[in-house]
Every structure is written in C-alpha cells, then in structure tokens.
C-alpha positions as CSV (number, residue, x, y, z in Angstrom):
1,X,112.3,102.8,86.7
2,X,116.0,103.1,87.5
3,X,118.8,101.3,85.5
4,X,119.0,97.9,87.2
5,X,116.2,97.7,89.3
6,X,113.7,95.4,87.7
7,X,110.9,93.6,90.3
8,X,111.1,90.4,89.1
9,X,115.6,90.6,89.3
10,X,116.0,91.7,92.7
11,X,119.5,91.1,93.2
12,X,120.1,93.4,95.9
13,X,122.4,92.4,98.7
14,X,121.9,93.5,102.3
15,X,125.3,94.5,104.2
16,X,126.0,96.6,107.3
17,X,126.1,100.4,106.3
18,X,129.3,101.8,105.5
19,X,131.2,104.9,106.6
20,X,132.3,105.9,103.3
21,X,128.6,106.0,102.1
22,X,127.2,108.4,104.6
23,X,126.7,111.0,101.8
24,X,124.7,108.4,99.7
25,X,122.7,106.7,102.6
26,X,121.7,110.7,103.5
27,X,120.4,110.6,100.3
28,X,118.4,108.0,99.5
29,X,116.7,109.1,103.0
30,X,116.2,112.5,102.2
31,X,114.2,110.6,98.8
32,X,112.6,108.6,100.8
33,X,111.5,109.5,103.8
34,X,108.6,112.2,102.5
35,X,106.8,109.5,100.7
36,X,106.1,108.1,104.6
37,X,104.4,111.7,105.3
38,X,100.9,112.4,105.2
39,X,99.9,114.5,102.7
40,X,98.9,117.3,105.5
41,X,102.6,117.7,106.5
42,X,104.0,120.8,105.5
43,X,107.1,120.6,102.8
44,X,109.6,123.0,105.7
45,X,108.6,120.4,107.9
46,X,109.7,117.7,106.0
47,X,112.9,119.8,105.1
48,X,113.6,120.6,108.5
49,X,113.1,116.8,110.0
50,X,115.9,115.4,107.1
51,X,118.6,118.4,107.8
52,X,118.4,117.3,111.8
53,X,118.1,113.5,111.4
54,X,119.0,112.6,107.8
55,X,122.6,114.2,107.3
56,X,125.7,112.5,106.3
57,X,126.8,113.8,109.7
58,X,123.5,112.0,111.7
59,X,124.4,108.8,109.9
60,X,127.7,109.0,111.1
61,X,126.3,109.3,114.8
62,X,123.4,106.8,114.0
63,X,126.7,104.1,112.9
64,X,129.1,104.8,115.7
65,X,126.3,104.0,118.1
66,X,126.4,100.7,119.4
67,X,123.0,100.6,120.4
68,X,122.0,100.5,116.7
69,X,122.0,98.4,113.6
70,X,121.8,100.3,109.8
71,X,121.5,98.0,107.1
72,X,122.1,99.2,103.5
73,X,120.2,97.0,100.5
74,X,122.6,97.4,97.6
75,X,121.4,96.7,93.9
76,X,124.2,97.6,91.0
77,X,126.7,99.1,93.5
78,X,124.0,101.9,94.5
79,X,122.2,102.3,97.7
80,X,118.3,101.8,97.1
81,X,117.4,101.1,100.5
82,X,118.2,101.1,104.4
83,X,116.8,100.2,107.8
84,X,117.8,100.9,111.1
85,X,117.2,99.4,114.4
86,X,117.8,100.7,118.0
87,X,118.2,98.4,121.0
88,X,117.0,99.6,124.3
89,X,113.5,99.7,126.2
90,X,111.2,103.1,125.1
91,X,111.5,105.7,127.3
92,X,107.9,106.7,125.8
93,X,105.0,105.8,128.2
94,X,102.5,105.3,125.2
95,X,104.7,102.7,123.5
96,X,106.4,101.5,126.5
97,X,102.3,100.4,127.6
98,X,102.4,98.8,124.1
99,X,104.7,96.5,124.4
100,X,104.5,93.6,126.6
101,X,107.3,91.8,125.9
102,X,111.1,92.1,126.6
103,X,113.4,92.8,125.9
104,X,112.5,95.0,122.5
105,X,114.1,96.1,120.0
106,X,112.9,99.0,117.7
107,X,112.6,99.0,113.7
108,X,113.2,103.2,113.7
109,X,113.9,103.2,110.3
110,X,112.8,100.9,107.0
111,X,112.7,102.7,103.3
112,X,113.1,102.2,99.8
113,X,113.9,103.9,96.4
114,X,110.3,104.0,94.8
115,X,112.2,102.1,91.5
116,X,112.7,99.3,94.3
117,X,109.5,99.3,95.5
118,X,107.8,95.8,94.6
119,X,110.7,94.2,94.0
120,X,111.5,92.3,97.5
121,X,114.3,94.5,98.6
122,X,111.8,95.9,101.7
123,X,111.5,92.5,102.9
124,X,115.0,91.9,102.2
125,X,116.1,94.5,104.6
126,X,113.0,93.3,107.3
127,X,114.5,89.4,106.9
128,X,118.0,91.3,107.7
129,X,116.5,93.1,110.6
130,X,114.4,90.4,112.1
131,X,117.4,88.2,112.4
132,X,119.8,90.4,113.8
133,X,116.6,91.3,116.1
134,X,116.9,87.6,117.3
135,X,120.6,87.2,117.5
136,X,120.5,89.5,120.2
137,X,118.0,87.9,121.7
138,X,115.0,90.2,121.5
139,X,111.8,89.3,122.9
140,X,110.1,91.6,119.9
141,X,110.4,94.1,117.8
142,X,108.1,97.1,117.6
143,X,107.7,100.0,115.1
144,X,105.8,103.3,114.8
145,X,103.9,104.1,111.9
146,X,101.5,106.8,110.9
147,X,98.2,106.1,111.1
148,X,97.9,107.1,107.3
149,X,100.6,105.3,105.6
150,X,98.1,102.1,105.2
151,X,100.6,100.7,102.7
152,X,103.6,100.4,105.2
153,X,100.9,99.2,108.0
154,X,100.1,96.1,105.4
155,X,103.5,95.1,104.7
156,X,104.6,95.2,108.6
157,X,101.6,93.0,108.8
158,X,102.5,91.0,106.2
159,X,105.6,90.8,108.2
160,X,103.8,89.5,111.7
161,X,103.7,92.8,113.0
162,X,100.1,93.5,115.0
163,X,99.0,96.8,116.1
164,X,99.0,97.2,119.9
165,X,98.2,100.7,120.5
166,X,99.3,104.3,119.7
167,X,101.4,107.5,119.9
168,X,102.3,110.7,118.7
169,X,105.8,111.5,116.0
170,X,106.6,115.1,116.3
171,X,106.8,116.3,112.4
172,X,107.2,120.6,112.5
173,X,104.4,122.2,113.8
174,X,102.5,119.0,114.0
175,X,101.6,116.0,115.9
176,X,101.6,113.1,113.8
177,X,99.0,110.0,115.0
178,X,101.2,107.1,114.6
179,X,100.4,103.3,115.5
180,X,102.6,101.6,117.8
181,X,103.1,97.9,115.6
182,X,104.5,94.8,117.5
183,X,105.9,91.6,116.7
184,X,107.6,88.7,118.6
185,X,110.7,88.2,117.5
C-alpha cells in the first residue's frame, strides 16, 4: 500500500482538476484504467485507447470543455483518483432507449489508485459527482460499464444506480458488451 493511503484514514479531498496536473491526472489513468478491462482485451488495445484518450494533452481538452466536470481526489498532495462527467443527451440510440429521464448527465469516467481502493475515496468522488449532477439540475445520471467488471456494477449499485439496458464500448479490435446503469439524480 502506498505511503499515506491507509482505508480506515481516508483523508482525501475532492477539488476540481487542475491544469498544472495534467501530466499526473494522465497518469493515474493510464494505472487505472486497464484494471476496468476484461481480461480478453488485448494489452496494444489498452495501449492504444490511453495514448488517444488518456494524455496530458486529452485532459487538457477534456478541462477546457464546458460541457464537462473532472474531479481529482487528492490524499498527501498526490492524485489517487478522478471522475469525469459529461453534460448533454447521448447521441447513442442503445443508451439514448435506456434512459428515460431528462435531462442526463453521464458519469464517463470514475477510477482509483488500487492503494485507495476500500478506503472511501470512490464514493468520495461519486458524492462529488452526484451533487454537481444535481446542481445542474439533472434528471439522472447514467454510466456504461462492462458487463464483466461485476465489482464496479456493485458499487454503482450501491450508489442507486440500476441497470436499464445495454451497449457496445469500442476497445481495439473489439466490441466490448457494456451495461448501460441509471440513476435519478
């Protein structure tokens, strides 16, 4: 476990990302995000999806986008976990026939230094999301997740989230089977 990080200390503090922490935020994605990929995913796939979405350059975009919230949950002056949200209806029909609610919000992003994991800094980041969700007055929030991951789908449940139908995530070569999760915000 990482200096700092104990599960029953969580001091963490949740605070808008920052532009001068683009190169650490593209980090601790690049760490995380293969520990949401099934097993079958191919390692160039993995490489390839964090060097077109995960850069220091793509969180740049992802911040100067006023159409999205990135939260950063800080522990000891490190970065150990982020979320992101996108306002905006989906343009895909399988998750647009999910949701019945609106206006919606999606939670694209949620992820956690495996040191952190356990220690409340997920929901941390969900709380931060959730009530930013409602301050601009979305009807819900819905998330995709793979069909796999069964420990994500329990804490989005855990969280109020329900599943309400499916679609496919791109990953490479393949088609990932993700759920399409909803909850009223």
């Amino acid at each position: 476990m990482e200096r700092g990080l104990t599960p029953d200390a969580v001091t963490a503090e949740i605070v808008p990302a920052a532009p001068s922490r683009l190169a650490e935020l593209a980090d601790v994605a690049a760490r995380t995000f293969p520990l949401a990929c099934p097993p079958s995913v191919a390692p160039e796939d993995v490489a390839a999806f964090i060097a077109e979405n995960l850069t220091p350059g793509r969180f740049g975009d992802y911040l100067a986008d006023p159409e999205r919230t990135v939260l950063t949950a800080v522990e000891d002056g490190r970065i150990v976990g982020y979320a992101m949200m996108i306002r905006g209806e989906p343009t895909d029909p399988d998750v647009a026939g999910a949701i019945t609610a609106r206006p919606s919000v999606e939670l694209s992003k949620l992820y956690v230094l495996p040191a952190a994991h356990g220690a409340g800094v997920s929901a941390m980041l969900m709380s931060g999301l959730l009530n930013e969700a409602t301050t601009l007055g979305a009807a819900c929030v819905w998330l995709g997740v793979n069909q796999q991951n069964t420990r994500a789908q329990r804490f989005y449940a855990k969280h109020g989230f329900a599943i309400t139908g499916t679609k496919t995530f791109r990953l490479g070569a393949h088609i990932e089977a993700d759920y399409v999760m909803v909850r009223p915000s």
